[in-house]
C-alpha positions in Angstrom: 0.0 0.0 0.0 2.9 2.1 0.2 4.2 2.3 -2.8 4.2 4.5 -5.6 2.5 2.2 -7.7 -1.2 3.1 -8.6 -2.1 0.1 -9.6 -1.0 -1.0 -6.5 -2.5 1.2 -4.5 -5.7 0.8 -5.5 -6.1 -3.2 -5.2 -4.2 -2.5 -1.5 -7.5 -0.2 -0.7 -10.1 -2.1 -2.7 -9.0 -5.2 -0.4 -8.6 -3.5 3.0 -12.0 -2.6 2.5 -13.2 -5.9 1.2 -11.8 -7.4 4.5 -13.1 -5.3 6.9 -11.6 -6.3 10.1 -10.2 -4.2 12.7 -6.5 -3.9 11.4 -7.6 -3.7 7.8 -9.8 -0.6 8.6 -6.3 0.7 10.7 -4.6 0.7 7.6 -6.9 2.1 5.4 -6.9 5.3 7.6 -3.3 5.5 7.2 -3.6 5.0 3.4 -3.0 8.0 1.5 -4.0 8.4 -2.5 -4.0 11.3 -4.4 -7.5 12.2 -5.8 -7.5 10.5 -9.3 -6.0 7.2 -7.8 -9.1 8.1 -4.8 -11.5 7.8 -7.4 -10.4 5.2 -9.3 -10.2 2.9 -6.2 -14.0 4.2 -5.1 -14.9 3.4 -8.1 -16.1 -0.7 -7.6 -17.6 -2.8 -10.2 -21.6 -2.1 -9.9 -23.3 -5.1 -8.4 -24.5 -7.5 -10.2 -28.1 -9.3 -10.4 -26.1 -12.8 -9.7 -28.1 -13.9 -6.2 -28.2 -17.7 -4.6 -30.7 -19.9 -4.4 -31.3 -17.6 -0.8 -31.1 -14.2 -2.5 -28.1 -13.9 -1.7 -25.5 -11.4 -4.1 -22.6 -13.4 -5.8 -19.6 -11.7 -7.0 -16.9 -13.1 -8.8 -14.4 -15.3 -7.2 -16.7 -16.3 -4.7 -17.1 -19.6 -3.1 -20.9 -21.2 -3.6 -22.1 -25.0 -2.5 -24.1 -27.5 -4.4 -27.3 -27.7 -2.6 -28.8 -30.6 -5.5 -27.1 -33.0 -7.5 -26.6 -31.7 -10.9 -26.0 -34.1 -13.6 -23.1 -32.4 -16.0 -23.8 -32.7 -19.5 -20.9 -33.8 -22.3 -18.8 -34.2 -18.6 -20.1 -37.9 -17.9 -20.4 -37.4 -14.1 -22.7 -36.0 -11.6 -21.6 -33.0 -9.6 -22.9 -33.6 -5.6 -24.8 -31.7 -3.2 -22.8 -30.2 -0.8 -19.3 -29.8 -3.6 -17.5 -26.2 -2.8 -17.0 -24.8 -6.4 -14.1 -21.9 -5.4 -13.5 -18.7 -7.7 -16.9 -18.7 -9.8 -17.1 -16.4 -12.6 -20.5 -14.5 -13.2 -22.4 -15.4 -16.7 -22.6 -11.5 -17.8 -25.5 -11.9 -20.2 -27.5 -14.0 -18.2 -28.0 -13.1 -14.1 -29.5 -17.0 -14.0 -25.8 -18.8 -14.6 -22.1 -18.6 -13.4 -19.6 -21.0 -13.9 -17.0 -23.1 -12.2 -14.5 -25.8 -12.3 -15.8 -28.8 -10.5 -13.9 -32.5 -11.0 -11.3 -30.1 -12.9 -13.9 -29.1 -15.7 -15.1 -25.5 -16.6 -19.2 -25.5 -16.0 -22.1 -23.5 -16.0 -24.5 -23.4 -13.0 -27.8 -22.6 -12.8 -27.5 -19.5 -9.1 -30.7 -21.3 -7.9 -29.0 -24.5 -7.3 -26.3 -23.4 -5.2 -25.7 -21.3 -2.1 -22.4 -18.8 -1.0 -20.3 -20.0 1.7 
């Protein structure tokens, strides 16, 4: 966070924030950016209308669970309930899917059938 870097900067202040803890919100008051780097790190990725099968937000690079058995088509397997599927990406045309790597293949997954950890 302290280094001259903007670039830098800004992901050092866009994840002090995303942490939220006690020492992150320390080091965030003793951040300093200029006003156009200010900006830029205000300036967060709208939300999205990607929500759980509880209404929950997703965002990408979250973590969601299986909460059905979903039978993976052209993959040959059957992804189980309860499977952790880490660093999902969000289906920008469609607020219904996101996708994931589960048994080390790239799928799409329908938000109602899973929930964020």
């Amino acid at each position: 966070m302290w280094t001259e870097d903007a670039a830098l900067q800004v992901y050092a202040a866009r994840t002090l924030k995303r942490l939220d803890t006690d020492w992150s919100r320390d080091l965030l008051e003793q951040l300093y950016l200029d006003d156009e780097t200010q900006i830029w790190a205000d300036n967060v990725a709208a939300p999205t209308d990607h929500k759980d099968s509880n209404g929950v937000p997703l965002s990408q690079g979250d973590t969601v669970v299986l909460i059905k058995d979903l039978p993976v088509k052209g993959g040959g397997f059957t992804a189980k309930r309860g499977t952790a599927v880490h660093r999902i990406s969000l289906v920008q045309d469609n607020p219904a899917h996101i996708e994931g790597r589960v048994e080390g293949q790239r799928i799409v997954i329908l938000t109602e059938f899973v929930k964020k950890r």
